[in-house]
N, C-alpha and C positions, 0 to 999 in steps of 0.2 A: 467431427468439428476440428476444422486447423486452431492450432497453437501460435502464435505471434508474440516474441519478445520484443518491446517497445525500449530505447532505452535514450539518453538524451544525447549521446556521441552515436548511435546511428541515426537518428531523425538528423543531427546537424549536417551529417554526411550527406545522405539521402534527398534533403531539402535545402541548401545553401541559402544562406539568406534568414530562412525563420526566424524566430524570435527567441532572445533568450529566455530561460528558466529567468531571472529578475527583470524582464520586462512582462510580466503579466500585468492583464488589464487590473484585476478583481482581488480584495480582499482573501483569504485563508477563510476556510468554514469549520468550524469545529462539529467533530461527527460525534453521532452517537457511539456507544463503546458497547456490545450484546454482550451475553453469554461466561460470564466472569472476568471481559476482559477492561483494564481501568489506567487510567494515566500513570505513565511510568516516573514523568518530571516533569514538573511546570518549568522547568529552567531549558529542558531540551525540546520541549514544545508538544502539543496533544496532537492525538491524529487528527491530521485536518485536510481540506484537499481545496483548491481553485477551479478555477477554470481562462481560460486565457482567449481572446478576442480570434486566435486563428485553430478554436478548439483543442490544445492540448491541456491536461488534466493534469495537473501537479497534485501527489499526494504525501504528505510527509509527516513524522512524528514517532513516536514512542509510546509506547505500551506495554505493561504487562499482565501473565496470567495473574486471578486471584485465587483460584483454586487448584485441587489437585483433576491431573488430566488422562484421557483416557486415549489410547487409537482412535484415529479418524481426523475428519477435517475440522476446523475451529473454525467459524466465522466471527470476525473480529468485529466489523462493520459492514453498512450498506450505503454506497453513496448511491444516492439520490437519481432519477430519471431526468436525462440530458448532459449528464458526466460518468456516464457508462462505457466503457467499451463495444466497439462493435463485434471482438474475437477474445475469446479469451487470454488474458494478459499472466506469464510465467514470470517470475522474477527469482532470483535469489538473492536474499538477504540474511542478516543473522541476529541471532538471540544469543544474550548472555544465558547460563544458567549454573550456579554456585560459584562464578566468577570464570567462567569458562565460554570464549564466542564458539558460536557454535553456526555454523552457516546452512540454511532452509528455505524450500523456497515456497514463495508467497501466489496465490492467484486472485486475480480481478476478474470474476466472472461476468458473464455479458448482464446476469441481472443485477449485478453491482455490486455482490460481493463480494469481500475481500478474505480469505479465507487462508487459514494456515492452516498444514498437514501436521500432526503430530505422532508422538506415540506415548504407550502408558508410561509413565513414571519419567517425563521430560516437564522440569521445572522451569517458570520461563519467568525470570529475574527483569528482561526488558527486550521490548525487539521493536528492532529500528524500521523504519519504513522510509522509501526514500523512490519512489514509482514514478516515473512521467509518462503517455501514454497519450492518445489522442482519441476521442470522444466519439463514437457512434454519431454520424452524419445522418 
């Protein structure tokens, strides 16, 4: 399966013209949070995603773990069918943890989840999310 980083200074390259990140059509969706994972700040805003009139997918927000974590993948959330990827989306972003960024990266699977790699004994105080990406046609 190819790999494709989506980011919003290559789509502007790529596409002249598109539309900015503040010109989406549609309100922000607030997702659901699986697996331990819970609003990190109401003040920095919850994970939530759009969708935009020439299909790209804004997903942004903060989060973090509530519990303690083991090896393996975390899935954080699922966004929903029709703001999925059509390939799987690699990002890297970062988590704080005892006050320390720490930089990790994030995937948007084709069946919409959003999933973080971890390992045992990584404490995750917050992790930002900040994804643009364009929707399965």
């Amino acid at each position: 399966m190819a790999r494709q980083l989506w980011d919003w200074q290559d789509m502007k390259e790529r596409h002249p013209g598109a539309i900015s990140p503040s010109a989406a059509s549609s309100a922000f969706v607030e997702m659901t949070l699986l697996n331990n994972w819970a609003d990190a700040s109401a003040a920095w805003g919850v994970l939530s995603y759009r969708l935009d009139e020439d299909g790209m997918v804004e997903l942004r927000g903060m989060t973090k773990h509530t519990a303690s974590l083991t090896s393996g993948d975390f899935v954080i959330a699922t966004l929903p069918a029709g703001v999925r990827p059509g390939v799987e989306i690699q990002k890297v972003e970062f988590y704080v943890s005892a006050s320390i960024p720490v930089v990790t990266p994030i995937r948007v699977l084709t069946n919409g989840q959003i999933a973080w790699k971890g390992s045992s004994g990584s404490a995750i105080d917050y992790l930002v999310l900040d994804i643009d990406f364009l929707a399965e046609q």
